[in-house]
N, C-alpha and C positions, 0 to 999 in steps of 0.2 A: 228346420231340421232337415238334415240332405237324408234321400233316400237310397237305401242301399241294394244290390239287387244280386243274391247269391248267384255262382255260375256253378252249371254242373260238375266243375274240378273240383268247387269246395273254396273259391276264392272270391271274396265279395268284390263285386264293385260299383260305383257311385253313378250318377246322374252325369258327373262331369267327366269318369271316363267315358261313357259312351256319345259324349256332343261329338259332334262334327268337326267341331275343333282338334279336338285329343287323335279322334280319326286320321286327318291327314295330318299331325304330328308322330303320328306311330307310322303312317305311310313312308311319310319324308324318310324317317328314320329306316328305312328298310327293314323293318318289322313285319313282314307281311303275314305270318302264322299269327302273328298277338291280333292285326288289323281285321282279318278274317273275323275272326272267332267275337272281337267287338261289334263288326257289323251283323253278324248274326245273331249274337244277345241282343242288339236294339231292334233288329225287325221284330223280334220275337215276343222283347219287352213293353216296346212303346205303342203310342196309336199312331199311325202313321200314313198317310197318303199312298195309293199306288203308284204316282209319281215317285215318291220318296224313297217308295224301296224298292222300284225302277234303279232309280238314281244308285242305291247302297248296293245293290246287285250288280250293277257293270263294276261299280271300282273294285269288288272282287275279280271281276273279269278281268280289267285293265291288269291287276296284279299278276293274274296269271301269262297273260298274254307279256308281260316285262321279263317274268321267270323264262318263257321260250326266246325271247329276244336274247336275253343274259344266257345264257347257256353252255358260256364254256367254263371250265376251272382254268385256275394258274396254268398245271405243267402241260393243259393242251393248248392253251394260246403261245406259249414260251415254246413249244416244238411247231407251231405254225409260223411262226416268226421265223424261224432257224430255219426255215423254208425260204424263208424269201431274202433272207441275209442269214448264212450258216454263223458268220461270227457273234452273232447277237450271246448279249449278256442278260444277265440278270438286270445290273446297273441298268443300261440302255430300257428294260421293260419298265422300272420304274420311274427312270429318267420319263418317257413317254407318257408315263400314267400320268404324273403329277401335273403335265403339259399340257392334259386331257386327250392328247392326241390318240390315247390307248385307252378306250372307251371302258369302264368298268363302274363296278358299285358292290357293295354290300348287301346280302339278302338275307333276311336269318342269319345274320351272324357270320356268313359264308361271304368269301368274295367273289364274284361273278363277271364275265367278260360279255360284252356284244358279240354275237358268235359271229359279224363279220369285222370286229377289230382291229386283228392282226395284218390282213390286207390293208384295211384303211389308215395304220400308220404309215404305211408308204407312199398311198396317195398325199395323204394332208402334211407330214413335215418334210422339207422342203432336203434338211441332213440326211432323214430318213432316205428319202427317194435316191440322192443323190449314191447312198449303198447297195439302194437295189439295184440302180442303174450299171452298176457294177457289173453285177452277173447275170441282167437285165438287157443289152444293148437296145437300144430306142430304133423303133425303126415307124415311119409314117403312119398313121392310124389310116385304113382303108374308109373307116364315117367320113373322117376329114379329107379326104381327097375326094369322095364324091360329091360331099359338098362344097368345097373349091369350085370342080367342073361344073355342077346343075348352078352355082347359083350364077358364074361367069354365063351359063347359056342363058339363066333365066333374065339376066339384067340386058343381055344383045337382045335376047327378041323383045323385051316391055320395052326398053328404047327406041326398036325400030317400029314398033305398031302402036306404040303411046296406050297400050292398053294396063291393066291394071291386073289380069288373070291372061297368064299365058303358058304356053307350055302342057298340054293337059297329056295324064297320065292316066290309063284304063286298068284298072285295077281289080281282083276278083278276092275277096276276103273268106274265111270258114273261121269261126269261132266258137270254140268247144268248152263245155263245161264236165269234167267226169266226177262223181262224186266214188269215193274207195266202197269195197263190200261192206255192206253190215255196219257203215256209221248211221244208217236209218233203219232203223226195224224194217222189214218187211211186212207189206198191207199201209206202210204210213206212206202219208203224198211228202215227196221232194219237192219244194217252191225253188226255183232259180230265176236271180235277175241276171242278166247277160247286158256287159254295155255292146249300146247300137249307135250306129250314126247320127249327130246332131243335121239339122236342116240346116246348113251355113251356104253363103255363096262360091265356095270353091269348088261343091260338089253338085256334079251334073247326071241325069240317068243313073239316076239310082234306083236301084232292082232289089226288093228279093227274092230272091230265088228257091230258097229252098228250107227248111224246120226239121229238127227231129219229131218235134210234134204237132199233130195238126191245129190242136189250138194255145193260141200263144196272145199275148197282149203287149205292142210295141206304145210306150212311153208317150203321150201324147206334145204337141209340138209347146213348147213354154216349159216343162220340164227342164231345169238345169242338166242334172244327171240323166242321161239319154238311155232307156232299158229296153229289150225286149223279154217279157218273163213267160215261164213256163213250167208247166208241175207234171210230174210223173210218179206213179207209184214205185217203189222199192222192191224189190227180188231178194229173197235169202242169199247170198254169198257171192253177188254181181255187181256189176256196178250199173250207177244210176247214169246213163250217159244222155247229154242235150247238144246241140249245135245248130247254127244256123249259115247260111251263106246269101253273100249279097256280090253285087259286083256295084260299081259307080264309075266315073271320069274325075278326076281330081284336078285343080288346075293349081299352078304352083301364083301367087301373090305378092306383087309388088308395090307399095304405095308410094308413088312418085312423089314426092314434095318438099317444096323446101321449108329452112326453121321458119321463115318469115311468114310463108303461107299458114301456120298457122293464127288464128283470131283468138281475141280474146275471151274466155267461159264466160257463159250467163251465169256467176254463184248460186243465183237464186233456183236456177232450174233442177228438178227434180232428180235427176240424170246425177248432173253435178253434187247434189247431194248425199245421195244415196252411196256413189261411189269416190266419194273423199272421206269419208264415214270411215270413224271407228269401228270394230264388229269381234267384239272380244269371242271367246280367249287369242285368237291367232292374229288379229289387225288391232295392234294397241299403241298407241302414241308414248309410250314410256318413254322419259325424260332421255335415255341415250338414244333411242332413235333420234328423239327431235331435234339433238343435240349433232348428232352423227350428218342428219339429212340436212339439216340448216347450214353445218359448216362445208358441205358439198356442193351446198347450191348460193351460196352467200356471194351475191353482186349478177346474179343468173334470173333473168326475167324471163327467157321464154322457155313454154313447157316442155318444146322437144328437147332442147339442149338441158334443162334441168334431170330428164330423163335420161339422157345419156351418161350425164355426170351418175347417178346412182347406178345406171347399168354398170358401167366403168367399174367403178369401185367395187361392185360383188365380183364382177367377172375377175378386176384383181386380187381379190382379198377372199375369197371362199371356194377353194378346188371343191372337183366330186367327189366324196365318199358315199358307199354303200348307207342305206339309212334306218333308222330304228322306225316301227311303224307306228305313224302318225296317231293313231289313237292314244300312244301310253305318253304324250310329249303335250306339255300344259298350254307353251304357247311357242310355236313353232320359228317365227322367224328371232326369238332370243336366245332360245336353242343355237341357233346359226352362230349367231355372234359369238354366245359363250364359246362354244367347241370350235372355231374357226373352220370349217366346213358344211357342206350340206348337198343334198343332191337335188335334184328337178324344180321337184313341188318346194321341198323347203329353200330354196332359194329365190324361188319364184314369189313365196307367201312375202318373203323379206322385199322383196321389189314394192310389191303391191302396196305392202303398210308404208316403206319410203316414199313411194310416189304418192299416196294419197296424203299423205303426213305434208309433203314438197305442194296439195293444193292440186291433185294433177290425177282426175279419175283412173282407176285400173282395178281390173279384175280376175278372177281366177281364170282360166282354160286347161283342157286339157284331157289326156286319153291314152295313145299308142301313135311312137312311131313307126312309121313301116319302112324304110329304109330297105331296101335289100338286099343289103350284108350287114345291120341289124335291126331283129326287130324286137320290140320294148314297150314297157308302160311308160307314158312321158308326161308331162306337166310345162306349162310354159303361162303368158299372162296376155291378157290386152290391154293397151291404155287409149283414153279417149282427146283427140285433140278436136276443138272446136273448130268446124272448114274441112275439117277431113274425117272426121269418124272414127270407128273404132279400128285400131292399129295393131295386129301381132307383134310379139316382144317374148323374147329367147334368152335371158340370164342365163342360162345353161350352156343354151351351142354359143354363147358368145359370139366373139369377134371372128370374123372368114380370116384366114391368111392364108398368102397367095402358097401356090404348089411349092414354089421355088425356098419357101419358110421352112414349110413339112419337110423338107428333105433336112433340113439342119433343127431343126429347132420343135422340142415338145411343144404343139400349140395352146393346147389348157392348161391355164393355171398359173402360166407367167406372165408378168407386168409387161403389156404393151407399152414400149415406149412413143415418143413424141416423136422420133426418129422414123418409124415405123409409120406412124399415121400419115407422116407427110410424103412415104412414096406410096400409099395406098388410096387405091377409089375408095371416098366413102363410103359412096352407096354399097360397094360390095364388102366393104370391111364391116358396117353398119349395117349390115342386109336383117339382121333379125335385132333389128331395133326399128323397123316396118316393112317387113316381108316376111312371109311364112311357106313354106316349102309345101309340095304336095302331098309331102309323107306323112302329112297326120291324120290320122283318125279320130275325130275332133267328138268325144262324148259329151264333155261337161263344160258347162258355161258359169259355174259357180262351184264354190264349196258347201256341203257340211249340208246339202238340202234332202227332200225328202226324194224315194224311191216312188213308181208308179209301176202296180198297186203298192200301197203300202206295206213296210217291213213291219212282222209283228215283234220282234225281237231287234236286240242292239246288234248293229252291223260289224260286220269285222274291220271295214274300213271306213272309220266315222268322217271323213274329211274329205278324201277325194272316192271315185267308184270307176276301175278300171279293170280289176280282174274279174269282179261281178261277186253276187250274193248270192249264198245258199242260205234254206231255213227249214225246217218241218215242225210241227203241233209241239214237240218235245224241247225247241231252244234253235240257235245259230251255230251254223257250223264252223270254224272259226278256219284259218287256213290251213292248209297242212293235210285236211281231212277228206280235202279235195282237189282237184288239177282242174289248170286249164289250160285251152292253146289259142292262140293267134297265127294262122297258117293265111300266106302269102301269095297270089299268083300276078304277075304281069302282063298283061293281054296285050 
């Protein structure tokens, strides 16, 4: 006999609405008011593990958190559009939907936009751009012209001193966390994680300098996600404000070598294993990767050159667009493929699964870069080749091209030809396919791990940790509810 279980409306329902099954089918469905209100009858209802309804309690959160992502209606994405192309139509916005390039879904009933969608049709279709380009004229990105110059400098001096770290940059960092008034009662303690510097070899004389508060707890060295944390009590109608400052030497990194100098993996070693590995939800061998990275690397034995072939291929086949946050996305690099774009991290997550998929270790990295005329949260990967070590790797900044390109030619996002590669230095055209510039601020060495101290509550960024975490006694503060900054100095 199924057992039935009244709901306080007056509606009964059964054993088999409330499985976990029915769950993420009323999800799927964009049902979020019906999915709520089931997850709350089963905490209420059943016996259930504090894991468990750990577990039921975030995917209301995830929910929530999709509501703020989705955010726009129709006629404010249709007048953001007519922003950036006045002739835009209606057609054209459905044209775009159906394309996926005009990011949208259904919520309750209602139809719902990515609140940064309208921009991101003009990055990711290609007719798109070409309208904006219209009233748009192109003129040289100032990122890519410095990075042109530093990496031209950076390849004369590792040439002429054979060294592997050259170039060093003296840098002074402040990183701030403010939390808004009155999102913490007053008398309750504010916990903040703050990401800090990884111990990596690029970084020399490293200092801190300075705390908002006198005691503070920095991340210990093995930690993947790199924190310094810190708690402060709450003031009625103030804000809770934390920062720290550090200064360092950063050196910019070139790994000289050629495809042949790499050796072949010990499979058996631990290393090799650990990162050719599966590691669900976001590193999954699903039949079209395997299918995708096979037919890219088919007749290709060595690991750097099978590495360039998938770098290749994202670099031509997935512009940047603004990105939905990583928590509410099941498995990140199929995301990519469906939608044909992706930004940092999720292009990066797509290398890593290809390359390990390809037999060829790689792992997450990542943090802020500091660039001087931009600075950002960034993401990029490492892969390990045997005889050299672990290698930086940029799907993102892709391919360098020379100054003389920039002046004609958008450099992201269009198909380098064969043409192109044979007047170009590799080394400098392939520079973040093993070199890594000074301007990262290197936090994380993995995904998806734990915090030090531990978070008692679910993070607002389950995947990567770059802006940093807030929490107090009462729950997780999720974004929005707080700022941060990343402020710059050049010494």
């Amino acid at each position: 006999v199924m057992s039935i279980i009244v709901s306080g409306c007056g509606h009964s329902l059964s054993k088999a609405d409330l499985s976990d099954a029915n769950i993420a089918k009323v999800i799927k469905a964009g049902e979020f008011t019906q999915a709520e209100k089931l997850i709350k009858m089963k905490i209420a209802t059943e016996e259930l593990t504090p894991a468990q309804i750990w577990d039921l309690n975030f995917q209301i959160e995830v929910m929530d958190r999709i509501r703020q992502d989705f955010s726009r209606d129709d006629s404010t994405v249709f007048a953001q559009l007519q922003k950036y192309y006045p002739e835009v139509t209606r057609e054209d916005m459905a044209r775009w939907e159906e394309k996926k390039i005009l990011e949208g879904m259904t919520i309750d009933g209602e139809k719902r936009y990515f609140r940064n969608s309208a921009r991101n049709v003009f990055r990711i279709d290609e007719e798109a751009e070409a309208l904006y380009n219209q009233t748009h004229p192109y003129s040289p990105d100032p990122l890519d012209t410095f990075v042109d110059e530093s990496v031209t400098k950076v390849l004369k001096s590792a040439r002429k001193t054979g060294k592997a770290l050259v170039e060093p940059e003296k840098l002074k960092i402040r990183y701030s966390i403010s939390v808004k008034p009155d999102e913490v009662p007053a008398g309750e303690v504010v916990r903040v994680w703050m990401p800090y510097l990884q111990n990596e070899d690029m970084y020399k004389n490293v200092k801190l300098l300075a705390t908002s508060q006198p005691d503070y707890i920095i991340a210990p060295e093995g930690y993947a996600h790199r924190s310094i944390y810190m708690e402060k009590v709450a003031e009625a109608g103030k804000r809770t404000e934390f920062w720290y400052e550090m200064s360092y030497t950063a050196y910019h990194k070139f790994n000289d070598f050629e495809p042949e100098d790499v050796k072949p993996y010990d499979t058996e070693s631990e290393l090799y294993k650990k990162f050719t590995a599966e590691r669900a939800p976001h590193i999954v061998f699903s039949d079209r990767i395997k299918s995708i990275t096979d037919s890219l690397t088919k007749g290709v034995e060595n690991p750097y050159l099978k590495s360039v072939k998938i770098f290749d291929w994202i670099c031509d086949h997935f512009p940047w667009a603004s990105a939905r946050e990583y928590s509410t996305l099941e498995n990140i690099p199929e995301y990519v493929i469906d939608n044909d774009h992706g930004d940092c991290g999720q292009v990066g997550l797509l290398f890593i699964t290809m390359a390990r998929c390809a037999g060829i270790p790689a792992q997450w990295e990542s943090g802020w870069m500091l660039h001087p005329m931009e600075i950002n949260l960034h993401d990029w990967v490492r892969v390990y080749y045997e005889g050299i070590g672990w290698v930086g790797v940029d799907p993102s900044f892709g391919r360098v091209i020379l100054k003389e390109e920039l002046e004609h030619n958008a450099p992201r996002g269009r198909v380098i030809t064969s043409a192109d590669k044979s007047k170009l230095d590799s080394d400098y055209f392939y520079y973040y396919t093993h070199g890594m510039d000074a301007w990262r601020f290197i936090v994380n060495t993995d995904y998806s791990q734990p915090l030090y101290p531990a978070k008692t509550y679910p993070r607002s960024e389950t995947v990567d940790f770059q802006r940093g975490e807030v929490e107090w006694r009462g729950g997780n503060l999720y974004f929005g509810r707080w700022n941060y900054d990343m402020e710059l100095e050049v010494l």
